[in-house]
C-alpha positions in Angstrom: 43.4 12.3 114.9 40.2 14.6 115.6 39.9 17.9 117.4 39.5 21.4 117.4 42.6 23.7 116.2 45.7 24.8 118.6 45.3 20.8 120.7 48.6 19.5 119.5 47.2 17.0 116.0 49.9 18.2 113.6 52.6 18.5 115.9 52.1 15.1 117.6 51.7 13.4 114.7 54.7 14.9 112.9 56.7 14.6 116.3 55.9 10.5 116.0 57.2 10.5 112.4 60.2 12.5 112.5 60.8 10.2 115.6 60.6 7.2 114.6 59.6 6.7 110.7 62.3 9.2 109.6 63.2 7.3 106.3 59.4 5.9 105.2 57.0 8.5 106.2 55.6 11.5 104.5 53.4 14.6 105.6 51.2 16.3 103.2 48.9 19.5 104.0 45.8 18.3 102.1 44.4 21.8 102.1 47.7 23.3 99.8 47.6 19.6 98.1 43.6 18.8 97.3 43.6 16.4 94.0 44.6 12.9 93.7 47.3 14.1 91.1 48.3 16.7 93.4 48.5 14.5 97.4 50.4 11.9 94.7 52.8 13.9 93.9 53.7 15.2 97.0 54.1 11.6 98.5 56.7 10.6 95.9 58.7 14.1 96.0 58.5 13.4 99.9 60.2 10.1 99.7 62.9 11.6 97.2 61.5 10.2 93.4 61.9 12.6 91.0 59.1 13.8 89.2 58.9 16.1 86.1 55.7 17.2 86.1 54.3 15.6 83.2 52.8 12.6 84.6 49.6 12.0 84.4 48.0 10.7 87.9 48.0 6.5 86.6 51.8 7.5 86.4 52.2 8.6 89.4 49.9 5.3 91.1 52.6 3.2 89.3 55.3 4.9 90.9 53.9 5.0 94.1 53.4 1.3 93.9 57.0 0.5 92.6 57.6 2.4 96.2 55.6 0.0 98.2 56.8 -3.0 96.7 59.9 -2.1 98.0 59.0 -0.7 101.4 56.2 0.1 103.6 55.7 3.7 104.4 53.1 5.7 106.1 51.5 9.4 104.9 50.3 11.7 107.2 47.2 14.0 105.8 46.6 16.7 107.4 43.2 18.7 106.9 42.2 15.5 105.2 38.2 16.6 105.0 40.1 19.2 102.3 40.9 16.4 100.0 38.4 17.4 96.6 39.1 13.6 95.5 38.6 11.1 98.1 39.6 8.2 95.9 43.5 8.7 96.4 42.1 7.2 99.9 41.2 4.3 98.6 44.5 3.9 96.7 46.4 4.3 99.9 45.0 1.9 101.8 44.5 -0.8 99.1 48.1 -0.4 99.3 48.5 -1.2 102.1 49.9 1.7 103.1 50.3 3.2 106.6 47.7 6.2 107.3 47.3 8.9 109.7 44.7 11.4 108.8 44.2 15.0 111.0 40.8 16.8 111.2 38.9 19.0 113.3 35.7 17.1 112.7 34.8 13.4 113.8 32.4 13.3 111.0 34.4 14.8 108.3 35.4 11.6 106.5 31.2 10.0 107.0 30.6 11.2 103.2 32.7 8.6 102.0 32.0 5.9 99.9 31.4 2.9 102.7 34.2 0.8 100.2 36.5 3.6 101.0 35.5 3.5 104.6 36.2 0.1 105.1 39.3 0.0 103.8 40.5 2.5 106.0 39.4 0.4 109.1 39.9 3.6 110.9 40.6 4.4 114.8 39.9 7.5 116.2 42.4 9.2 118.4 40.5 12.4 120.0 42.5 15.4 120.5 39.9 17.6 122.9 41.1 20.9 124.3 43.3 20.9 127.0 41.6 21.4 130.6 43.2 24.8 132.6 45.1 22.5 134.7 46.6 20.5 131.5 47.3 24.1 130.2 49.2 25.2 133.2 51.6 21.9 132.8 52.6 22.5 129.9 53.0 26.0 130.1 55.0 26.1 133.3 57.2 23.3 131.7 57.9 25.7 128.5 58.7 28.7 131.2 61.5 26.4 132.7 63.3 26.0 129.8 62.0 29.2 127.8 62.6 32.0 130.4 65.2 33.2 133.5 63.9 32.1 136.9 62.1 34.5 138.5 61.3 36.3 135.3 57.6 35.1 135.2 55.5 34.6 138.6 53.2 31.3 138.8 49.9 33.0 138.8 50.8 35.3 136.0 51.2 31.6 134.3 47.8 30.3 135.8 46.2 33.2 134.1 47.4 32.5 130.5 46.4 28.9 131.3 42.7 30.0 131.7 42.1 32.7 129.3 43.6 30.8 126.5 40.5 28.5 126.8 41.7 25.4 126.3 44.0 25.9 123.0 47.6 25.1 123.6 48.7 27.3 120.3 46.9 30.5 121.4 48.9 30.2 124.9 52.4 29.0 123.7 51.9 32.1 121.6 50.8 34.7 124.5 54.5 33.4 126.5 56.6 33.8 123.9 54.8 37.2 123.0 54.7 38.3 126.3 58.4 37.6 127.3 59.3 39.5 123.9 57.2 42.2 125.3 59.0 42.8 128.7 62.8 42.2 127.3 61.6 45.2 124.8 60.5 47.2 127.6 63.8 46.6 129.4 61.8 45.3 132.6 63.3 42.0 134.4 59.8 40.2 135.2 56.9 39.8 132.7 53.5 41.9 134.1 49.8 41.7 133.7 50.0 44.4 131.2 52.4 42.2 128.7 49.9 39.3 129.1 47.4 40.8 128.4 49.0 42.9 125.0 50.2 39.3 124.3 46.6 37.6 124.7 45.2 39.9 122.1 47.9 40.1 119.8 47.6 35.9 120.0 44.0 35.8 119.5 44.3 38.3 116.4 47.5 35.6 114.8 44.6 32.9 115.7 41.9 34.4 114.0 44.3 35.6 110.7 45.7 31.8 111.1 41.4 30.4 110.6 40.7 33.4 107.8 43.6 31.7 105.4 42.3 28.6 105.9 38.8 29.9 104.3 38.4 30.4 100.0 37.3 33.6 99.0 33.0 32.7 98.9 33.9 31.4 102.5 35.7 35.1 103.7 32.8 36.9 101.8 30.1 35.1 104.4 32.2 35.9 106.7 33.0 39.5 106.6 29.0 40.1 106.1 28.5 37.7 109.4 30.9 39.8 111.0 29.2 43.1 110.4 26.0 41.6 111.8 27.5 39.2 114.5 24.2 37.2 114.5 21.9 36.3 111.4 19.5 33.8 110.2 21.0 31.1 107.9 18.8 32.2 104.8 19.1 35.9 105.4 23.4 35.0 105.1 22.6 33.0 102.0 20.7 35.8 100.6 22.6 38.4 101.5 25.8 36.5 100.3 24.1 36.3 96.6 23.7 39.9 96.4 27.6 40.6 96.3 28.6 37.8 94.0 28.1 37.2 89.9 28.2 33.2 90.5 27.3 32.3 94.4 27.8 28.5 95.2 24.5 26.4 95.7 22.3 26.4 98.8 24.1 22.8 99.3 27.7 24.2 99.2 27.2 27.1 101.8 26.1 24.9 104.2 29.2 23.1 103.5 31.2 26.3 103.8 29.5 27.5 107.1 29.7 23.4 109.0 33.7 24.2 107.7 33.8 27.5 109.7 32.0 26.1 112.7 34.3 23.0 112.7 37.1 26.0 112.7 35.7 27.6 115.2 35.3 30.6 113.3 31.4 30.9 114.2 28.4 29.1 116.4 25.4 28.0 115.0 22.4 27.4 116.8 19.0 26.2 115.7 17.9 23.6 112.7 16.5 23.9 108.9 15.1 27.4 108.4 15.7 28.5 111.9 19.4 27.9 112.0 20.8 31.2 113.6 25.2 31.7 113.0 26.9 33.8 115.4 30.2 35.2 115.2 32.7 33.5 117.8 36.2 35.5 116.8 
């Protein structure tokens, strides 16, 4: 399941399993859980084994088979491009096992080994954002069951639809925000001014939701991006190296700045030595 944040992956995909795999599926947020050990462990606490946490990760594959010879299940990973170890992929699928793996990026998973890859036989599901007429559906549907009739007028809605640009999380947010806003005020009917408190105060949450999912090289970068809004790719590198005792290699930052981009956290523009980042939020 591919796509940019706030389109609906995790939510759909946990939606499907609570729904109708209740008793053999697991979810497992690959970015808190990164290590084979670690996504292991997490699948076998999920499906109620106990663990003490002394097992060593050939322990935990045994277990994990014991569960599969007994029952198929299926493991969601989410932010799977976080996974440090990409072989617990391999040991899911030559399982057998059932898979459904969320990123932002189409070609997060390309790196892989091509055994890995084939094992995975994977289909791609694309999540793109939602157009401003898809956003108005499903925004005037959560107003029908979210607030009083009357209480928020159809262009008000139209207008949350369009400046949310496209991302279903950043909108849901401005509504609920929005409605809070008004019922604080003591005023029967949402305005234009509590949208547009609501719009900011959701794009901040949005942007302090992207930061946490950043290390502590990656919000350095960041905050020196930020003060510039635009720079050359070398000059960031550079200037990055000054601040730090250990800064990552060349190779690495590029990693870190294609996994801000996929966030959406920044624009780049340009190739090699020219390559130019921008600040987007």
């Amino acid at each position: 399941m591919v796509g940019p944040t706030g389109t609906g992956k995790t939510i759909v995909a946990r939606w499907i399993l609570e729904s109708y795999f209740r008793d053999r599926s697991v979810y497992v947020n690959c970015w808190k859980y990164r290590s084979t050990h670690d996504v292991l462990k997490e699948i076998l606490l999920g499906l109620g084994k106990i663990i003490h946490g002394r097992e060593n990760t050939s322990d935990l594959v045994k277990m994990f088979e014991g569960v599969l010879s007994k029952k198929k299940i299926i493991v969601c990973q989410d932010e799977v491009d976080q996974v440090k170890e990409s072989n617990v992929l391999y040991i899911l699928a030559r399982n057998a096992c059932g898979l459904i793996l969320i990123s932002n990026h189409i070609y997060s998973l390309m790196s892989l080994d091509s055994r890995i890859r084939s094992s995975l036989a994977l289909t791609d599901i694309n999540f793109p954002d939602c157009r401003k007429e898809e956003m108005y559906d499903i925004l005037k549907d959560r107003v029908q069951f979210s607030f009083r009739p009357g209480t928020l007028r159809d262009d008000l809605i139209k207008i949350v639809a369009m400046i949310s640009k496209g991302e279903a999380r950043v909108a849901l947010e401005t509504l609920r925000r929005a409605g809070r806003k008004a019922e604080d005020k003591g005023l029967k009917k949402v305005t234009i001014e509590e949208i547009k408190e609501a719009s900011r105060e959701a794009k901040r949450l949005k942007k302090s939701y992207l930061l946490s999912k950043l290390n502590d090289h990656q919000r350095l970068i960041y905050e020196i991006l930020e003060k510039k809004m635009r720079t050359a790719s070398g000059k960031l590198y550079k200037e990055y190296c000054k601040l730090v005792s250990e800064p990552v290699v060349d190779r690495a930052y590029r990693n870190y700045m294609k996994k801000m981009a996929d966030l959406g956290l920044v624009n780049e523009s340009g190739k090699g030595r020219w390559k130019i980042f921008e600040i987007v939020i």
